[in-house]
C-alpha positions in Angstrom: 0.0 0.0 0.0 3.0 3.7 -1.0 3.7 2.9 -2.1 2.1 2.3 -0.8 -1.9 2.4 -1.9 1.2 1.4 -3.5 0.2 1.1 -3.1 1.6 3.6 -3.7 1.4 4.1 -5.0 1.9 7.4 -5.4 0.9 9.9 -3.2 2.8 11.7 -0.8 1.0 10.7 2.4 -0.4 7.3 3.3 -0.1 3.3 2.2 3.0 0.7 2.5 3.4 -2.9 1.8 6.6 -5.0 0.6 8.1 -4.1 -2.3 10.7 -5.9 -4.8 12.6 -4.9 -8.2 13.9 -7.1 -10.9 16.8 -5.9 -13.5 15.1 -3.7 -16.3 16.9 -0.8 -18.7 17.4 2.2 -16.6 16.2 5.9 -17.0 17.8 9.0 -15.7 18.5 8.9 -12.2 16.6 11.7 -10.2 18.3 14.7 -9.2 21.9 13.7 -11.0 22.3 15.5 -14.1 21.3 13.6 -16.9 18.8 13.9 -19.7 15.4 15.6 -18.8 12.8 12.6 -18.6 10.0 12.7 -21.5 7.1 11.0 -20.7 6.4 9.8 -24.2 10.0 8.5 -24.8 11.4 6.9 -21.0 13.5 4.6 -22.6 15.7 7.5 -24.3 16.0 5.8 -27.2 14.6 8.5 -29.3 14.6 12.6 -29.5 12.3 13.8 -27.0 9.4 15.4 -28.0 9.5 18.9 -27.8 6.9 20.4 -24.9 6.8 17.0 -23.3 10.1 16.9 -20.8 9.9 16.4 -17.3 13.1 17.1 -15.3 12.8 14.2 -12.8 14.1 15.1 -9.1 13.9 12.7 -5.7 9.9 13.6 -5.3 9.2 11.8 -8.3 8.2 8.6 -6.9 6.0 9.4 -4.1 6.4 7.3 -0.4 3.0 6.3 0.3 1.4 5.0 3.0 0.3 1.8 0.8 3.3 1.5 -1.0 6.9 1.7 -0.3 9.3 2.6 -3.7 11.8 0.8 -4.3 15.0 2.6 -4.0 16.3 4.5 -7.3 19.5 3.0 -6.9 21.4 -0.1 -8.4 24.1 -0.3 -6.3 24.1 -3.0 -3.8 24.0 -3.0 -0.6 27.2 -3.3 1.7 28.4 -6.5 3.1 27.3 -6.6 6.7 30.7 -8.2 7.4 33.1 -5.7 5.5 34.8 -2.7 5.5 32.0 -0.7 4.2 29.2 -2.2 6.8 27.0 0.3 8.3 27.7 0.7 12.2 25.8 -1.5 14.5 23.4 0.6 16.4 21.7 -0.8 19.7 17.8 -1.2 19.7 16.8 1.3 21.9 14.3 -0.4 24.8 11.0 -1.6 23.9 8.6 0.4 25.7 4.6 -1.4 26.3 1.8 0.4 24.7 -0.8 2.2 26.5 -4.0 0.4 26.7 -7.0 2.2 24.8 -9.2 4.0 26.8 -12.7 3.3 27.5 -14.6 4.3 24.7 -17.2 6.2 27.5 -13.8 8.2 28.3 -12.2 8.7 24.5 -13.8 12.8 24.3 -10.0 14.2 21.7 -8.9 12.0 19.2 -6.0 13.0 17.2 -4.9 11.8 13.4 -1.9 11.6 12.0 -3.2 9.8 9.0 -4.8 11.2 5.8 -6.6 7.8 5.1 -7.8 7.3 9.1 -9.1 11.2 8.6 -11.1 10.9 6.4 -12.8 8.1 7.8 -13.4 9.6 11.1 -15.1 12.7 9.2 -17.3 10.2 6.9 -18.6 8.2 9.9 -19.2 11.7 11.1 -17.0 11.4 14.1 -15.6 15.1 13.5 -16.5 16.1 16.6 -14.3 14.1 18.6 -11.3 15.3 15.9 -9.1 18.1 18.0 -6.1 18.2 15.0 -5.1 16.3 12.2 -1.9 16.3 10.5 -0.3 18.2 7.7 -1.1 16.2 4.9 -5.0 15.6 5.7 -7.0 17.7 3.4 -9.9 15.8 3.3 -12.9 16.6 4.0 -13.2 20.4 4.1 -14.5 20.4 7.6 -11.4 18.2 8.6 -9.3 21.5 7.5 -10.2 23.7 9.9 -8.6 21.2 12.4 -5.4 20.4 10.5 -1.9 21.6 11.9 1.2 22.3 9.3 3.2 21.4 12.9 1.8 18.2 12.7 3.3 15.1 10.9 3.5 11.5 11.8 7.8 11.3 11.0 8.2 14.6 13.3 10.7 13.9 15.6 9.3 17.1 17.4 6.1 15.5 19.6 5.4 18.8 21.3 2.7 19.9 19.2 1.0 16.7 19.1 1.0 16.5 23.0 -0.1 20.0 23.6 -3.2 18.6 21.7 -3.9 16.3 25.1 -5.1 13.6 22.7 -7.0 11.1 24.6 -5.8 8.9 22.1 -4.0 8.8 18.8 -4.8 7.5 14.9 -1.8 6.3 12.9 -1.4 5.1 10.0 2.0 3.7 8.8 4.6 4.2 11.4 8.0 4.0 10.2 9.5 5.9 12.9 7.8 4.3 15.5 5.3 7.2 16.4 3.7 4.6 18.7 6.3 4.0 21.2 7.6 7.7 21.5 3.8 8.3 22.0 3.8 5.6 25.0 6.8 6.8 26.4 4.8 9.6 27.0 1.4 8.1 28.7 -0.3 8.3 25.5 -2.6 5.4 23.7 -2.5 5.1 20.2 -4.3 3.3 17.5 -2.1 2.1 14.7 -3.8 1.1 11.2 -1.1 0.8 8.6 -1.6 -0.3 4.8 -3.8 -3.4 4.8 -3.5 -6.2 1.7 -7.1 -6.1 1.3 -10.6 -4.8 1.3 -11.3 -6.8 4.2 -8.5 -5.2 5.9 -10.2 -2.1 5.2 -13.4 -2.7 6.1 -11.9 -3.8 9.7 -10.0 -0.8 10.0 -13.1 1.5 9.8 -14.8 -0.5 12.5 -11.8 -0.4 14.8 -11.9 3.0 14.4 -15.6 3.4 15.3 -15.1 1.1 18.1 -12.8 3.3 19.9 -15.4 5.6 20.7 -18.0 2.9 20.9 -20.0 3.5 17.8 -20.2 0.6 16.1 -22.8 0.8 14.3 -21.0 3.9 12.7 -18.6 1.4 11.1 -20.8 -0.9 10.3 -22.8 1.8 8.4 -20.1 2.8 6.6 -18.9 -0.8 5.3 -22.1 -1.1 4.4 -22.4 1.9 1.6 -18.9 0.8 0.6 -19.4 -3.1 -0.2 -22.7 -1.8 -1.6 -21.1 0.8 -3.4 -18.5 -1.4 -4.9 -20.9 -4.8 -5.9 -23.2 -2.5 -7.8 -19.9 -1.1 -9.8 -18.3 -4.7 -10.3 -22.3 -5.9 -11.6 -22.1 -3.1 -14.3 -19.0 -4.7 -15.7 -20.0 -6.7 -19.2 -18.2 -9.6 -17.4 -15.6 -10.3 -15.2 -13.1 -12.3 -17.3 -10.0 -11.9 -16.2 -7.7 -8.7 -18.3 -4.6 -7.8 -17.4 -3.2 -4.3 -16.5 -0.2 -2.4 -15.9 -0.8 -0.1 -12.9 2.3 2.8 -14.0 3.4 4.3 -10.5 6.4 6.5 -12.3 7.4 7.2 -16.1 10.5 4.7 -14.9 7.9 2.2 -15.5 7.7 0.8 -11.8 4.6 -1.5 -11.6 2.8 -3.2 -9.3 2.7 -6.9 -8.6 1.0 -9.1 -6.1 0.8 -8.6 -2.0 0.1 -5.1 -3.0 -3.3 -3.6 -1.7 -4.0 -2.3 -5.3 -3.3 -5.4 -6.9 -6.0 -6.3 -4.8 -8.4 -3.9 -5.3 -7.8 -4.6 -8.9 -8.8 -8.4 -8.2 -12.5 -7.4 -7.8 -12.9 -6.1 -11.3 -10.8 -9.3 -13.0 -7.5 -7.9 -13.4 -4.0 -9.4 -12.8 -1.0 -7.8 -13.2 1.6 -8.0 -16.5 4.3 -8.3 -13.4 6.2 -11.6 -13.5 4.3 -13.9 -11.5 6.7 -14.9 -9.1 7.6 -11.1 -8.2 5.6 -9.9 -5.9 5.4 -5.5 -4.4 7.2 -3.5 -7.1 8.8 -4.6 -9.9 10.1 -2.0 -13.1 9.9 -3.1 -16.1 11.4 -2.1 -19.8 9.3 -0.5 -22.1 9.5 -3.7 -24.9 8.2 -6.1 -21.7 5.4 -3.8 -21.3 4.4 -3.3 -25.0 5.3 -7.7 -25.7 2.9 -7.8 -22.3 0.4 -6.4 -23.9 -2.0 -5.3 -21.2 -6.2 -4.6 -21.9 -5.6 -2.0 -19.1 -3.1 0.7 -18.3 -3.7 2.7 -15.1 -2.0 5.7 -14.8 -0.7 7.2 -11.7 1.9 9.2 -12.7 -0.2 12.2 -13.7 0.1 14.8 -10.9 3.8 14.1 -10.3 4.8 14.1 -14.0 2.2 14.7 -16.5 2.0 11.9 -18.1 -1.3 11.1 -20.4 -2.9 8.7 -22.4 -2.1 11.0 -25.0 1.6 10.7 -24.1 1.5 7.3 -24.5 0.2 6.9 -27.8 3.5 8.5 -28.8 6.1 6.2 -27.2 7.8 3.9 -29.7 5.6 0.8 -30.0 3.0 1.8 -27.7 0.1 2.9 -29.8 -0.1 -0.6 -30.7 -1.0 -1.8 -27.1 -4.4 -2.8 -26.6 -5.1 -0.7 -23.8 -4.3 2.1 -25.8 -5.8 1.4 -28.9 -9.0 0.3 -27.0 -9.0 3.9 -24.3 -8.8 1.6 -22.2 -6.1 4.0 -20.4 -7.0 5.4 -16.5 -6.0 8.8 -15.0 -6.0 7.9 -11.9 -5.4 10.8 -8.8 -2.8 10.9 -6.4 -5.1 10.6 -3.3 -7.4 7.4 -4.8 -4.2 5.1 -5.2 -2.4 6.6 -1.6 -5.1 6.8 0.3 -7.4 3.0 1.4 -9.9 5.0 3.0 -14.2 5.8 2.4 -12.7 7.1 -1.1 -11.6 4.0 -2.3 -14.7 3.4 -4.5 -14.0 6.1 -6.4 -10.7 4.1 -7.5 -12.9 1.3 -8.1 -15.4 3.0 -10.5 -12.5 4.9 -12.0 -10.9 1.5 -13.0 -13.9 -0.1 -13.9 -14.7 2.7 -16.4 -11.2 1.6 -18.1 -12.2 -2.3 -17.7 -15.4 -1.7 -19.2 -13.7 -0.1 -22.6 -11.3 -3.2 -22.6 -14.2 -5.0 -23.8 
């Protein structure tokens, strides 16, 4: 989930899940000073097109909560047992979580998680909400609680705990917001990147447990699954098709154990990834165009303006069937970062692109 979500996945705020890379021909490494990427030629192997480069720098593949990237770089890593071995760096203590609260006595809740904020808001738990993080900009009303001070990878936990958060929301927690948070007396509730809509879906309740609610979650679910098996009826059929899910004009895909591959499952599609790779995988432009997919999901269209216009003009691609078929997705940053309420907008999005794959 990301890459989370991954993933992606692209977004630059929530989604993680394993990730993995196989050898491919390489592009432009961000930020060095090579070529200037074009979106219609990422290979290089032909003049770019004029009004179509994108100079590539280190934000080009977005860290996700449902999706981790996989490094740009080919070196390998260091020998643990030679000279250039990292220093060994001793764990620091393990310190027990705070139990949750009673839900009677839960009265400030708050989220350090895009995804987790917006469902809060749409079970309409807002008014528990005293402060959200930087990167939560969903719903409106959840703006007017947001703090630019506030970020899950702050090493800086004063402005969360001036907050008096009876407990916390987190998403993904790299840094281990968790136990700094119960080194300092206070609960949290940790929801990283699930590998499923089932994960999901128990999430939300979670969540609506903590202030006993319930029936809020269940409510929610509800719409969702309903939401989603009325899309996945209007498909023609659900044969399966396969896709290629673009996270960044490097061509880094998306293969199995990822949460979008399996959000993608529902509406019949498996990945042109190599089925024994599993996370990320990048690929060459010739495996992609031999692959053939009846689907191509874009999600490199905020970051670097990519298009289903652009693609037509890459060598060999207009012949693709997803091309030829505009069977070709824009998806948004937020709908392949984010595993939230919003994720059946994903779903109809992709659907849309399954049903003109015929």
């Amino acid at each position: 989930m990301a890459v989370a979500l991954a993933m992606t996945a692209c977004s630059g705020d929530d989604d993680q899940s394993s990730d993995s890379t196989s050898p491919v021909e390489s592009s432009s490494t961000p930020g060095d000073s090579g070529p200037l990427f074009d979106p219609i030629n990422p290979d290089n192997t032909d003049a770019p097109v004029p009004g179509t480069e994108v100079q590539l720098d280190d934000d080009v593949i977005i860290a996700t909560e449902d999706g981790a990237i996989p490094s740009s770089t080919t070196e390998p890593a260091p020998d643990p047992t030679g000279p250039d071995a990292p220093p060994v760096v001793s764990a620091a203590p393990s310190v027990a979580p705070v139990p949750l609260p009673d839900p009677a006595d839960v009265g400030r809740i708050v989220s350090v998680s895009p995804t987790h904020t917006e469902t809060l808001f749409a079970m309409g738990l807002g008014e528990f909400v005293v402060g959200v993080d930087n990167l939560s900009d969903f719903p409106e009303a959840a703006l007017s609680v947001r703090r630019d001070d506030l970020s899950a990878d702050s090493s800086d936990l004063a402005p969360l705990l001036a907050l008096d958060p009876d407990v916390v929301i987190i998403g993904d927690d790299p840094t281990d917001l968790a136990g700094r948070l119960a080194a300092n007396g206070i609960a949290s509730f940790v929801g990283p990147a699930p590998d499923s809509l089932d994960g999901v879906f128990d999430q939300i309740r979670s969540i609506a447990g903590l202030v006993g609610r319930p029936e809020l979650g269940d409510d929610l679910v509800g719409s969702m699954q309903a939401s989603i098996d009325a899309t996945i009826a209007s498909l023609p059929d659900t044969s399966q098709r396969s896709y290629f899910h673009e996270v960044d004009p490097s061509l880094v895909t998306i293969a199995a154990g990822t949460f979008l591959d399996s959000i993608y499952g529902e509406l019949g599609l498996v990945s042109i990834a190599p089925a024994d790779e599993s996370g990320f995988v990048q690929l060459s432009s010739e495996a992609v165009v031999d692959a053939d997919p009846d689907v191509l999901i874009l999600a490199d269209v905020e970051c670097c303006g990519v298009s289903a216009d652009a693609l037509a003009q890459r060598p060999g691609w207009s012949a693709v069937s997803a091309v030829s078929n505009g069977a070709v997705v824009e998806v948004q940053d937020y709908m392949v970062s984010r595993w939230g309420p919003r994720v059946v907008e994903l779903v109809d999005v992709v659907a849309a692109g399954v049903a003109s794959a015929g």
